[in-house]
MIVEX-981464 format. One line per 5 residues: number of its first residue (from 1); their letters; for each residue x, y, z of N, C-alpha, C. Coordinates in steps of 0.02 Angstrom, whole numbers, plus 50000, padded with zeros to 5 digits. Layout:
REM MIVEX-981464
NUM) a) X Y Z X Y Z X Y Z  ...
//
This chain:
REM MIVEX-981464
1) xxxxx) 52593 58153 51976 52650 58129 51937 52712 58170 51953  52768 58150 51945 52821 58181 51974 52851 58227 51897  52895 58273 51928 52905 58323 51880 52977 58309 51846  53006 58327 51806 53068 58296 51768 53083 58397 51734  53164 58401 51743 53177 58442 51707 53225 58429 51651
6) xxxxx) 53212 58463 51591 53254 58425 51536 53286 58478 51490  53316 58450 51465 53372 58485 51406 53320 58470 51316  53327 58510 51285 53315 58490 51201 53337 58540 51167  53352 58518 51089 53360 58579 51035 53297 58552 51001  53278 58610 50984 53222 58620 50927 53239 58608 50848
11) xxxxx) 53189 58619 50804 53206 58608 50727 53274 58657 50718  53286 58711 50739 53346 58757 50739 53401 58767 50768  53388 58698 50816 53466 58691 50844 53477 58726 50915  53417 58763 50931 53416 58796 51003 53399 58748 51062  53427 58785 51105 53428 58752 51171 53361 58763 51223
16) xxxxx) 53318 58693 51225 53294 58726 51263 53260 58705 51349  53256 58729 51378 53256 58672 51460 53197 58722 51494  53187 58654 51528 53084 58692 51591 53100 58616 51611  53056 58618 51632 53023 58575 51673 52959 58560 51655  52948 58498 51654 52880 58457 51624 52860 58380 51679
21) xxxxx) 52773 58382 51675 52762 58331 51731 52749 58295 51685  52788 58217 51713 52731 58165 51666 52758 58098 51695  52750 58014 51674 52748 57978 51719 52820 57926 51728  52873 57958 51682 52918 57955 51673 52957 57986 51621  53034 57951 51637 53062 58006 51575 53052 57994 51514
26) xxxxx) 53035 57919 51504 53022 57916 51422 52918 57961 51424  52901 57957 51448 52832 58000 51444 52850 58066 51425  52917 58094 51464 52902 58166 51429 52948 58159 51385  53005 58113 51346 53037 58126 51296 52981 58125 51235  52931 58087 51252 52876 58072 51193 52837 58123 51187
31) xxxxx) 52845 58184 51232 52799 58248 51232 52841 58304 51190  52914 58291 51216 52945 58312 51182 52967 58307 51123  52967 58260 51078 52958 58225 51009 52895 58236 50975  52864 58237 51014 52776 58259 50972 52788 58329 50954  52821 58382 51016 52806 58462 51002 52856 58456 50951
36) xxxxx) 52911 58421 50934 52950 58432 50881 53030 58459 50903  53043 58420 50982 53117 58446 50979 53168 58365 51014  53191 58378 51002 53230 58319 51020 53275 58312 51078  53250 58262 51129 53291 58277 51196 53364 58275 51213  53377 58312 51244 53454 58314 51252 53480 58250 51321
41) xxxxx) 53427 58290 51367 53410 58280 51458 53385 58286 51480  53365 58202 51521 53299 58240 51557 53322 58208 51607  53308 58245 51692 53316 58231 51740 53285 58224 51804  53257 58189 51853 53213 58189 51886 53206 58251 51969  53176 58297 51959 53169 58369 51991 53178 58332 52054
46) xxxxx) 53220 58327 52113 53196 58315 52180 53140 58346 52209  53153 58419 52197 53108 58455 52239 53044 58492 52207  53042 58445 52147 53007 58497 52074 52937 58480 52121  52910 58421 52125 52843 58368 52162 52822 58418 52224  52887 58396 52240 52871 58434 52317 52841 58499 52317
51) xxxxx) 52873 58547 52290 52882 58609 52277 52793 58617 52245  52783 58591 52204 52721 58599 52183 52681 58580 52222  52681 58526 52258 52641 58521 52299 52623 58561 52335  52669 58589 52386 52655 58646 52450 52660 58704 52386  52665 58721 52345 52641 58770 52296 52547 58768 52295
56) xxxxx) 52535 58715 52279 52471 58691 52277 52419 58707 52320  52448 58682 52386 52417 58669 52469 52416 58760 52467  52457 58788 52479 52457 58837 52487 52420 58899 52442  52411 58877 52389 52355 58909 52352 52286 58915 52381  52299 58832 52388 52206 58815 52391 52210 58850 52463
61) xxxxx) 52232 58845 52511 52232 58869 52571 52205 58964 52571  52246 58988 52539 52244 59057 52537 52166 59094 52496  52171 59048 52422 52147 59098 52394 52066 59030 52332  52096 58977 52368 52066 58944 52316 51992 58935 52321  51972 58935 52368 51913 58931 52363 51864 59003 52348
66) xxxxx) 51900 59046 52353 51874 59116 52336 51874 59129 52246  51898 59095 52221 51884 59104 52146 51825 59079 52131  51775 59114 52089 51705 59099 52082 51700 59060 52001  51659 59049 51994 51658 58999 51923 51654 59047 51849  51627 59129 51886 51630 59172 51851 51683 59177 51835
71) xxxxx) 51716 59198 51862 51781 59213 51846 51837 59170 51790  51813 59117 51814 51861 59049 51748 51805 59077 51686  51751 59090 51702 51715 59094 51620 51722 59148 51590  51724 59224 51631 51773 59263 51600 51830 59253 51561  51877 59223 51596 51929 59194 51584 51941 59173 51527
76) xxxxx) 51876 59126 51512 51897 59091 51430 51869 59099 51391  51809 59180 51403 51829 59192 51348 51870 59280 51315  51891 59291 51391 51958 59354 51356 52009 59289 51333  52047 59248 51341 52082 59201 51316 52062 59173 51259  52011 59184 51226 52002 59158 51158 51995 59235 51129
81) xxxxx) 51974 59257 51149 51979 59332 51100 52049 59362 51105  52105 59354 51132 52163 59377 51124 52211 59298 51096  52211 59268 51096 52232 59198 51039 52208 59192 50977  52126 59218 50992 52128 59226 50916 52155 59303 50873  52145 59342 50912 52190 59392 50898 52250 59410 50891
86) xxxxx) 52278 59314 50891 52381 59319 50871 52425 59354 50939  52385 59370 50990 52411 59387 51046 52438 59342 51088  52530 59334 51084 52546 59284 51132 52513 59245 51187  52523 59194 51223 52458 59181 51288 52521 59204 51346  52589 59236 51327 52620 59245 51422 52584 59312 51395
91) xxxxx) 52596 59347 51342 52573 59426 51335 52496 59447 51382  52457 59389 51339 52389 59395 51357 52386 59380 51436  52412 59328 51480 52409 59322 51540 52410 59370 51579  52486 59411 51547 52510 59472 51594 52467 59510 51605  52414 59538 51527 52373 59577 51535 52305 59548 51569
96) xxxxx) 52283 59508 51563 52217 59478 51593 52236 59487 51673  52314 59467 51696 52320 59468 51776 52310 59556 51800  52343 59579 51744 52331 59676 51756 52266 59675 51781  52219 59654 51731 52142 59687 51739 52087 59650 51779  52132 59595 51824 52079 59547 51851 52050 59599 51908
101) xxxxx) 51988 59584 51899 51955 59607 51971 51958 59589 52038  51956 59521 52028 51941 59460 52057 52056 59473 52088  52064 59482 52163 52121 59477 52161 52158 59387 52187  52131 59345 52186 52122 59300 52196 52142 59258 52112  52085 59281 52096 52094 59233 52024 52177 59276 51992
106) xxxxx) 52174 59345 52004 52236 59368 51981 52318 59341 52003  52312 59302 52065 52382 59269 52077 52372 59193 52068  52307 59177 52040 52295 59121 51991 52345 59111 51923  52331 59199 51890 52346 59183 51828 52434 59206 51820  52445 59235 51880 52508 59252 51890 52552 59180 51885
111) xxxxx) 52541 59132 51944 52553 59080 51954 52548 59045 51880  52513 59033 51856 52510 59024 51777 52560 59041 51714  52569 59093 51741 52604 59125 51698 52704 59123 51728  52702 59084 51791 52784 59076 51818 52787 58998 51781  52734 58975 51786 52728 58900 51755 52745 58868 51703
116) xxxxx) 52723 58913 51668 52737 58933 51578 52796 58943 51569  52824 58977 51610 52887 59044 51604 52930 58985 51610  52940 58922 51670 52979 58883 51669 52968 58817 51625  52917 58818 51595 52930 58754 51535 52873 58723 51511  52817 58721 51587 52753 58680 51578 52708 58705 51548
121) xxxxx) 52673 58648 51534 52605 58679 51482 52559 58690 51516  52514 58733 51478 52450 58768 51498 52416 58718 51558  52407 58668 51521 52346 58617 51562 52394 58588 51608  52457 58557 51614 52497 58551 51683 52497 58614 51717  52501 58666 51699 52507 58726 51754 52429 58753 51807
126) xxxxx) 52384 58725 51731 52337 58730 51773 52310 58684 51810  52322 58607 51814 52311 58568 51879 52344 58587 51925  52387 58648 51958 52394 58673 52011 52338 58677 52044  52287 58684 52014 52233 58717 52047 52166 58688 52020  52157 58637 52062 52109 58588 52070 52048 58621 52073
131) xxxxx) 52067 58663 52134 51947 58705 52156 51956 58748 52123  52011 58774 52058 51976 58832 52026 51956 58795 51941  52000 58752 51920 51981 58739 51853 51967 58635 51854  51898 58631 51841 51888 58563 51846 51918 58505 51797  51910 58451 51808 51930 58403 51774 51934 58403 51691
136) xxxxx) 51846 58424 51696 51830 58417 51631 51872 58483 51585  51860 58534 51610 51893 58606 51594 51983 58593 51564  52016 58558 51612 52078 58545 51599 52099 58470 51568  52037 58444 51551 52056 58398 51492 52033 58411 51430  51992 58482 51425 51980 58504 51359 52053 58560 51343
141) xxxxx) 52069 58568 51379 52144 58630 51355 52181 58552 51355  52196 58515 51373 52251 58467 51352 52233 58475 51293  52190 58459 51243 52146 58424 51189 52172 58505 51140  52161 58541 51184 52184 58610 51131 52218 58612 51117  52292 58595 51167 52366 58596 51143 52387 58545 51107
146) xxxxx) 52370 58479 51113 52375 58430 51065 52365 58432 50989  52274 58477 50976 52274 58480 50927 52289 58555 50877  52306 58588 50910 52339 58666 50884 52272 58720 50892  52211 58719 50936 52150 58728 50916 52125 58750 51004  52156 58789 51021 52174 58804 51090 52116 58847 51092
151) xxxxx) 52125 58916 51040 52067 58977 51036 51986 58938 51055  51977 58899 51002 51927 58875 51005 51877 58835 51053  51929 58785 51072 51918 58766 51139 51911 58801 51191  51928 58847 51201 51913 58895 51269 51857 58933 51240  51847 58942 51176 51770 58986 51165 51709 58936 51194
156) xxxxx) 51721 58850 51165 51681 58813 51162 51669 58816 51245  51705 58795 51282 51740 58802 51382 51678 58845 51390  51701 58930 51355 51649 58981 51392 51574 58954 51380  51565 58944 51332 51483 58933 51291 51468 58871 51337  51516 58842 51368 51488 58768 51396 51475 58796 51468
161) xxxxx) 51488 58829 51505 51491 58856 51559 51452 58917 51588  51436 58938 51523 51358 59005 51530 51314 58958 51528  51307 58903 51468 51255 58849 51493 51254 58814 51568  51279 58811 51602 51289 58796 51667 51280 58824 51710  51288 58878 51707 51253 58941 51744 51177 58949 51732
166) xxxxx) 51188 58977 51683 51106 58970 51648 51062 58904 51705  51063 58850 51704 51043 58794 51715 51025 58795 51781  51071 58815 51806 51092 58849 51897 51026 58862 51898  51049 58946 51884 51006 59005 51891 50921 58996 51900  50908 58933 51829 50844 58916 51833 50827 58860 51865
171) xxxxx) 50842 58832 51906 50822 58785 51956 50826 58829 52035  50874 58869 52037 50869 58894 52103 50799 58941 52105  50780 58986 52045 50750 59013 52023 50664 58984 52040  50668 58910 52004 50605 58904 52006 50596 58830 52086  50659 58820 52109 50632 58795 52180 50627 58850 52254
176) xxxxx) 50636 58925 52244 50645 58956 52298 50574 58969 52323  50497 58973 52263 50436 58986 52302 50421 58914 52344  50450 58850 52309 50406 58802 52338 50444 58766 52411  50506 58799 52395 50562 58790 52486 50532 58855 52517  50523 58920 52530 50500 58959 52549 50441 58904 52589
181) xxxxx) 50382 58888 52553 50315 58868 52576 50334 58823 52622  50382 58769 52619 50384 58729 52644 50432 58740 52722  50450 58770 52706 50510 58800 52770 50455 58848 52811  50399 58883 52792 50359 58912 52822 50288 58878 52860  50290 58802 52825 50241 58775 52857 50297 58707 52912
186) xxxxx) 50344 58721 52906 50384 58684 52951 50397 58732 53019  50403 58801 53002 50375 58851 53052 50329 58861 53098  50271 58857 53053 50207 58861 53074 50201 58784 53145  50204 58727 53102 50191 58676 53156 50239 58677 53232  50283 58693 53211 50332 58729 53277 50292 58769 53327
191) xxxxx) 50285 58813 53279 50248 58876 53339 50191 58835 53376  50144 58801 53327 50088 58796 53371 50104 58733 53420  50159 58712 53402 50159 58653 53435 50198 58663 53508  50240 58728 53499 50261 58744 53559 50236 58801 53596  50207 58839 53569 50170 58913 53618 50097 58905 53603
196) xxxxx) 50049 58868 53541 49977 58873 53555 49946 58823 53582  49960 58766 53573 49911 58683 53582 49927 58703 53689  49984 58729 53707 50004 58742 53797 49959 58780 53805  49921 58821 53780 49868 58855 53788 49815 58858 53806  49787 58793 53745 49739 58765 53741 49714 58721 53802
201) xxxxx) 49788 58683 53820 49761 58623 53849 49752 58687 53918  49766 58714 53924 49733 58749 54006 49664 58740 54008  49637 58765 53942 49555 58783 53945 49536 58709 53943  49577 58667 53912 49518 58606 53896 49531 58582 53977  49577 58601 54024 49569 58554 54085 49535 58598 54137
206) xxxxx) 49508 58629 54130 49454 58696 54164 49383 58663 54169  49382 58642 54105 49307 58594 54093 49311 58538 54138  49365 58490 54132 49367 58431 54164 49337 58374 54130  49343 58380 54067 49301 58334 54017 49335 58272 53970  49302 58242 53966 49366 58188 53905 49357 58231 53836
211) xxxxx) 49422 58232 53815 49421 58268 53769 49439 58213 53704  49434 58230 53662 49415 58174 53592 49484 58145 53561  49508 58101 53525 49562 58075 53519 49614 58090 53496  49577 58133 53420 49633 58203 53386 49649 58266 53439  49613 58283 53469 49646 58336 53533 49684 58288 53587
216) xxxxx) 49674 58230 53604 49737 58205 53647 49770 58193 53603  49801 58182 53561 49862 58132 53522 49904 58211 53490  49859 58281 53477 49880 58325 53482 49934 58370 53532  49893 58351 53584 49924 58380 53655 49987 58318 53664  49973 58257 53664 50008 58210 53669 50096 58249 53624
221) xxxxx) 50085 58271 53581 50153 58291 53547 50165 58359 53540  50131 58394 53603 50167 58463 53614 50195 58447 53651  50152 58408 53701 50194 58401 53770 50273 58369 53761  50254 58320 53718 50334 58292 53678 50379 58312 53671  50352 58349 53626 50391 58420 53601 50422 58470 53639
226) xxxxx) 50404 58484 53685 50399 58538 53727 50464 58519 53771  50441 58455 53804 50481 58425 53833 50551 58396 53845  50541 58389 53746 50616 58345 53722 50639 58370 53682  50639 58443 53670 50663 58461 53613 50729 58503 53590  50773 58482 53658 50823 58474 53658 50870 58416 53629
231) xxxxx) 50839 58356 53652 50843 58308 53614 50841 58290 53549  50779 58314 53517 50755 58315 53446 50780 58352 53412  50809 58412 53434 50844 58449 53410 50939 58413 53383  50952 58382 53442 51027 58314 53427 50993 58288 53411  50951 58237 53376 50925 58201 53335 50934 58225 53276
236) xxxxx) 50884 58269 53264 50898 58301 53184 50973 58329 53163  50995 58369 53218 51068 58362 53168 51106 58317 53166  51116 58272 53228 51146 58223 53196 51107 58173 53136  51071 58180 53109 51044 58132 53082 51066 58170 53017  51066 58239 53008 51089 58285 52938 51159 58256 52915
241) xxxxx) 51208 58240 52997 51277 58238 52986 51295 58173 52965  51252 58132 53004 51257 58066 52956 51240 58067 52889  51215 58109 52848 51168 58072 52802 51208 58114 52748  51271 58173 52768 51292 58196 52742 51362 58173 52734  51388 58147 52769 51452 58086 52798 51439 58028 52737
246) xxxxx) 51376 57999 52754 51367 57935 52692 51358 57955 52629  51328 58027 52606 51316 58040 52529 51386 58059 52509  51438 58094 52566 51529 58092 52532 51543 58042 52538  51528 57986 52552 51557 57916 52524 51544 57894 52471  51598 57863 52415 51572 57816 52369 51500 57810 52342
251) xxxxx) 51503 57746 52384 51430 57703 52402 51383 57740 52412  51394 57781 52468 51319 57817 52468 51304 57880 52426  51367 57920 52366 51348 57945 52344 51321 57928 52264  51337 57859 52247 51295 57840 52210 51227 57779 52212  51226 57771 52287 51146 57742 52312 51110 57836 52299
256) xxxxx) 51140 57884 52329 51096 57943 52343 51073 57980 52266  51116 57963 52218 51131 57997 52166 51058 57950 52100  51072 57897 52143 51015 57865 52104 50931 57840 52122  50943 57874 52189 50867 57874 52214 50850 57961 52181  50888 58003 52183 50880 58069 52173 50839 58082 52119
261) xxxxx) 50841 58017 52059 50826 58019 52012 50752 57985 51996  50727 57986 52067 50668 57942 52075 50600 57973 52100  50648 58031 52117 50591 58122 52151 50535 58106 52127  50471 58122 52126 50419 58102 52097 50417 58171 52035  50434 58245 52046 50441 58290 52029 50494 58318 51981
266) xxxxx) 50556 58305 52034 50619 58330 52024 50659 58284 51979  50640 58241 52007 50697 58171 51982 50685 58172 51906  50635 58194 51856 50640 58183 51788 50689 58257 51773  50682 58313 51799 50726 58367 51790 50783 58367 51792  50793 58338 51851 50889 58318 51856 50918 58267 51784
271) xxxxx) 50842 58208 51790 50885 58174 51726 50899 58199 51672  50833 58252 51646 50858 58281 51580 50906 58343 51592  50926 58378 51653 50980 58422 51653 51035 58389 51636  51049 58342 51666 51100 58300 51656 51123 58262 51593  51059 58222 51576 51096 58213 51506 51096 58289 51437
276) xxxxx) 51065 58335 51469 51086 58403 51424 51146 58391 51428  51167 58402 51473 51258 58419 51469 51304 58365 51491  51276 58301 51465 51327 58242 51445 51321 58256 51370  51265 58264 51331 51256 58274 51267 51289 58341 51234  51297 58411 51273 51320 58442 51262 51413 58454 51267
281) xxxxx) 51418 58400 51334 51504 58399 51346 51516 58349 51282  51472 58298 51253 51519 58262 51203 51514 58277 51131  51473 58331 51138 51491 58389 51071 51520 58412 51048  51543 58457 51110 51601 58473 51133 51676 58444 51103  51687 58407 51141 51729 58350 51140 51723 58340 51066
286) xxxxx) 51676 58304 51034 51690 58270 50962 51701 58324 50923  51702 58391 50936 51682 58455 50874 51782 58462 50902  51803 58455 50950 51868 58465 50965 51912 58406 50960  51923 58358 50912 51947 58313 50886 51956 58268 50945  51926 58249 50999 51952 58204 51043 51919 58134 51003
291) xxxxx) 51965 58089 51015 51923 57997 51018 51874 57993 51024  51839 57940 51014 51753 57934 51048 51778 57892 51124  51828 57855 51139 51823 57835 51176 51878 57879 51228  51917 57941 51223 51937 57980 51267 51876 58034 51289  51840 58037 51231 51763 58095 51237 51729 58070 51290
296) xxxxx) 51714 57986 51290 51660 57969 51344 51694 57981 51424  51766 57964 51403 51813 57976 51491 51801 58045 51514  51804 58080 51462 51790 58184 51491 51725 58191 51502  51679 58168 51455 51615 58186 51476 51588 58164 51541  51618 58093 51532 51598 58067 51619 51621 58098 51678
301) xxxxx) 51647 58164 51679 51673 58189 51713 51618 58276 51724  51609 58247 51691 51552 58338 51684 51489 58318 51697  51457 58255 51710 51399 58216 51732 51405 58233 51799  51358 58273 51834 51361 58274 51912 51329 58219 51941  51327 58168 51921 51276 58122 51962 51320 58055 51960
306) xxxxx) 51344 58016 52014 51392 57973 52003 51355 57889 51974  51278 57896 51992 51254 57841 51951 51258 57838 51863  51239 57896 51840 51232 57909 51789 51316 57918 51763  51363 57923 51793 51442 57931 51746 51452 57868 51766  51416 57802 51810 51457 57750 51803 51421 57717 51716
311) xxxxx) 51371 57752 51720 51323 57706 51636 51363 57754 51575  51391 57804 51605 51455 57830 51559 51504 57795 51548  51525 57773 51600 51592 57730 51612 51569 57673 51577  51517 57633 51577 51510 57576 51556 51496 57570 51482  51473 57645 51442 51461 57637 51368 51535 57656 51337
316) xxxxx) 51580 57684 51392 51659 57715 51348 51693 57613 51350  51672 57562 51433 51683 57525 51408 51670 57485 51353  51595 57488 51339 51576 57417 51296 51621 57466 51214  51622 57536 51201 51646 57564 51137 51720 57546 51148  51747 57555 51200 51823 57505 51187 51839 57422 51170
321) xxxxx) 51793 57396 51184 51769 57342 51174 51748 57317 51100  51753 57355 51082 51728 57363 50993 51638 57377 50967  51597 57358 51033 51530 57409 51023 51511 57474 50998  51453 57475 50962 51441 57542 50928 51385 57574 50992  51395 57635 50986 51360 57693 51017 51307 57673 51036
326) xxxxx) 51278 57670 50987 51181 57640 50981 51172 57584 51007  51212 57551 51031 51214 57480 51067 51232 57490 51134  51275 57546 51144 51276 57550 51211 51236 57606 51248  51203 57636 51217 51151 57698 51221 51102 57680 51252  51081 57600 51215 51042 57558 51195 51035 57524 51294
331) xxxxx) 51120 57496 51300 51123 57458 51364 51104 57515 51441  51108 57558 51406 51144 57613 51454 51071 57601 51520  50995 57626 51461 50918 57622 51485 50917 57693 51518  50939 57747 51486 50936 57819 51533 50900 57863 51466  50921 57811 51399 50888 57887 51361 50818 57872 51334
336) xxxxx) 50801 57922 51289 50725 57922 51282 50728 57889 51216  50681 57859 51189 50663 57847 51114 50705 57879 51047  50677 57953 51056 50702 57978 51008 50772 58005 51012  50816 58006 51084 50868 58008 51079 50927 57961 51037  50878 57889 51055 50920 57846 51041 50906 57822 50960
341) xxxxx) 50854 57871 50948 50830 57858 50842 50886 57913 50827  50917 57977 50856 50961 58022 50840 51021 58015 50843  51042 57949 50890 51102 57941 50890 51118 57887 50817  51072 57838 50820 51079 57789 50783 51083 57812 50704  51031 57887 50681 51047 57925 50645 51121 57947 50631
346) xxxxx) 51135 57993 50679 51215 58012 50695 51268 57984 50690  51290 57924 50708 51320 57860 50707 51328 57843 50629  51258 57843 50588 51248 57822 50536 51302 57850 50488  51268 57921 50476 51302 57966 50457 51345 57997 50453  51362 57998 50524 51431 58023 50539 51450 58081 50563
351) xxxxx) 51377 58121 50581 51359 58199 50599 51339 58194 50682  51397 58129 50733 51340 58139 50791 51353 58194 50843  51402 58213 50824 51422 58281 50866 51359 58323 50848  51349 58325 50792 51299 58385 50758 51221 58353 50793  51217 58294 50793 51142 58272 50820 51146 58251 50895
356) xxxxx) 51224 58249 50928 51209 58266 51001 51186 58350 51024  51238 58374 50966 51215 58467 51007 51115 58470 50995  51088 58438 50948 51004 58478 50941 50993 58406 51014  51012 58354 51031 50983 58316 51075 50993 58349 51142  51075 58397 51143 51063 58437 51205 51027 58507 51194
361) xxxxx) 51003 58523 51155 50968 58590 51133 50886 58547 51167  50867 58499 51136 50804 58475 51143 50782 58459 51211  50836 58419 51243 50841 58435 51342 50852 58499 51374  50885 58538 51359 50860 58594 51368 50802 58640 51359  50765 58640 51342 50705 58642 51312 50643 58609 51351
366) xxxxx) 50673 58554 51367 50623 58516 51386 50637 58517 51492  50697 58544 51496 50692 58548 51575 50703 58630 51563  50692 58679 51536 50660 58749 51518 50582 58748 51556  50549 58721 51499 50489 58699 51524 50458 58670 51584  50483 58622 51606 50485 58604 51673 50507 58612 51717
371) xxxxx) 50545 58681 51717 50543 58714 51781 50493 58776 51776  50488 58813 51702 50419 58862 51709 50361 58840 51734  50328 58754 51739 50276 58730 51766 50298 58696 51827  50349 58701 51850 50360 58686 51916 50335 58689 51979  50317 58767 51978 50292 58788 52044 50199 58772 52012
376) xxxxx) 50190 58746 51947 50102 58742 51951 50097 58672 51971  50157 58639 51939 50158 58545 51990 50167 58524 52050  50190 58587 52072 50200 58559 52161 50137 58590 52221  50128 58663 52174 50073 58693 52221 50006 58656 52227  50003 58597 52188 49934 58567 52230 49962 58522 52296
381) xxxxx) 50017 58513 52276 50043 58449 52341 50060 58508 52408  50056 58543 52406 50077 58602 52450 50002 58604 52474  49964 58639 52402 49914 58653 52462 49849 58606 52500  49889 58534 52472 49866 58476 52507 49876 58500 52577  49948 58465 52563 49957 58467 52646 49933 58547 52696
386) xxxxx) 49945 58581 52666 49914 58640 52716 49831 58622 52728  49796 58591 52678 49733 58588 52682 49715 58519 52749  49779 58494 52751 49779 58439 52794 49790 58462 52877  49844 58504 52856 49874 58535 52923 49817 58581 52973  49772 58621 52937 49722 58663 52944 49654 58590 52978
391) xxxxx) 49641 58557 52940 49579 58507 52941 49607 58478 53028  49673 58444 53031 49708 58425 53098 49706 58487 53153  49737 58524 53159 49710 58583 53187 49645 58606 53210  49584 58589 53152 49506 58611 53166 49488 58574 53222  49486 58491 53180 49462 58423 53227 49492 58422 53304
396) xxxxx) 49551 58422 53317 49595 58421 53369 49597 58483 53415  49580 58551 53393 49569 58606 53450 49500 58646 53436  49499 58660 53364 49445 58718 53371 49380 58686 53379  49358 58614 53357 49284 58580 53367 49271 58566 53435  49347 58538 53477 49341 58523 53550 49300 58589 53600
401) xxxxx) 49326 58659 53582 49321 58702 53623 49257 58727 53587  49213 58709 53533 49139 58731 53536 49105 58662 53554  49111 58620 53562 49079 58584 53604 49066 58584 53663  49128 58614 53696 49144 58620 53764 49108 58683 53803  49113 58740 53737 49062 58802 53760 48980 58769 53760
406) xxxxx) 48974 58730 53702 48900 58728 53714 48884 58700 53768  48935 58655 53790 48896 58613 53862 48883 58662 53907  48958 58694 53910 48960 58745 53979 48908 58796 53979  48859 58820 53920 48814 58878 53894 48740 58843 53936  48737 58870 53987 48652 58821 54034 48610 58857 53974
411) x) 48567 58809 53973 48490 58798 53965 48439 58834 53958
//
């Protein structure tokens, strides 16, 4: 949106001028009438757009991708402990930029704080910076400044974002023994397939014997291997680069987003991670006075899975539409039974913020659990296949070469 700089007096007759983005001039006279001052002038910045832009580019270029997620969650919550402590937010900036560790996030908050200094608000200053503060993040500080309830919202921000971590932590946590195994028996068939089965076949052609069908079809794909695996090698990555090309598309990232959810294992984990913290972002949201139908637009934005925020998108439509919750909960076909007896509860009553937070307490809980039994659900399918890999191996080299001794052993 392009930027406008303007003139106003306040309730006291003062003068006051910045610069504000929005989608015209009557958009920000109406921003300006809400905060309570009355416009004098507003004028369209030539170079305000621009200026931010390569302000922007040049951020992300330098420093943006080096800000860690830690760091924003720090962030909010020294920013709620000094707001609620009546501590200006340029005061508090100055000092938070003093003590940043992080020197990166520190000409973040600098930048923040020139932003401010010339007129814009918190949440316009912080869409400067796209890869450090997300969608959802900077449509809950809009929601703060709108409703005078800024402190709070950034406490709620932090608490929403240790849960996120948290969530991390325990999935990387409990898939690293069963990728380990599997990256080690993807090893294993390598090796033998390129330095032991070449081995073998010397001795089995010493004999001069027909050798049995699992030891040719064995040898058959070292030699393959051996042969082409230069080739196979451009095969597989290109085949990674395609497949990583089509899941950043659109289309294929919500064909990929919704087979994901079909894992025989995984796929029930992702669903209930996910609706944890659709249930938990619209808690959020409703405990911070947003709409029900601006709540479902933010939350659909904190849904990492693009199948699952279009059945977002489609319950914020049918509730603009004049549909109730429980009807579109109902259409949605993602939640469980008793989610949808808690909403219809909630709804009832009028407490559903209060009976979404125990529905995301209760998914949490329940993909808690299912990742502590994680590694006991996969280790039989693991040590299938090794039990498979070993049995192929026996039949195919080690039975061939005691057969082959007993012949060769005279009489």
């Amino acid at each position: 949106m392009p930027y406008f700089s303007y003139k106003a007096r306040n309730a006291r007759g003062e003068l006051l001028q910045g610069v504000m983005e929005g989608a015209d001039s009557g958009a920000v006279a109406n921003q300006l009438s809400s905060a309570g001052a009355i416009p004098v002038q507003i004028t369209l910045t030539r170079g305000g757009a621009a200026e931010a832009d390569r302000t922007s580019l040049s951020i992300k270029r330098w420093f943006g991708r080096s800000v860690k997620p830690m760091d924003v969650q720090l962030f909010s919550r020294q920013i709620y402990t000094l707001l609620k402590s009546g501590v200006p937010i340029m005061r508090g900036l100055a000092g938070l930029q003093e003590s940043a560790i992080n020197p990166a996030f520190g000409r973040v908050l600098k930048d923040l704080r020139e932003s401010l200094d010339a007129g814009r608000e918190l949440s316009v200053a912080m869409r400067r910076h796209p890869k450090v503060f997300s969608e959802f993040y900077l449509s809950m500080v809009r929601v703060g400044e709108m409703t005078g309830r800024l402190d709070e919202v950034f406490l709620r921000l932090f608490e929403h974002m240790e849960f996120e971590r948290e969530m991390r932590a325990r999935v990387k946590s409990a898939t690293r023994y069963p990728i380990f195994v599997i990256c080690a028996m993807v090893l294993a068939i390598a090796v033998v397939n390129i330095f032991v089965i070449p081995q073998f076949v010397k001795v089995f052609e010493s004999f001069h014997a027909e050798l049995p069908l699992m030891t040719r079809m064995l040898i058959a794909g070292s030699r393959f291997t051996v042969d082409y695996w230069m080739q196979l090698l451009f095969v597989a990555i290109s085949a990674v680069l395609v497949l990583r090309s089509w899941i950043a598309s659109r289309e294929g990232r919500y064909r990929w987003d919704r087979f994901k959810l079909k894992f025989p294992i995984a796929g029930k984990i992702i669903l209930k991670a996910t609706l944890a913290r659709f249930a938990r972002s619209y808690a959020l949201s409703s405990r911070s006075g947003v709409p029900i139908v601006q709540a479902l637009t933010v939350v659909s934005q904190t849904v990492d899975n693009s199948y699952l925020c279009k059945r977002v998108e489609r319950m914020r439509d049918s509730v603009e539409r004049g549909d109730s919750i429980l009807r579109t909960s109902i259409a949605a076909k993602v939640f469980t039974p008793v989610v949808i007896q808690m909403i219809a509860v909630g709804e009832e009553s009028g407490s559903l913020d209060e009976l979404m937070e125990e529905v995301a307490q209760m998914y949490e809980r329940e993909v808690d659990y299912e990742l502590k039994t994680l590694a006991a659900q996969i280790e039989p399918i693991l040590i299938t296949f090794l039990g498979v890999l070993v049995l192929v191996l026996a039949l195919g080299i080690f039975v061939p070469i005691w057969d082959l001794g007993k012949v060769a052993i005279p009489h």
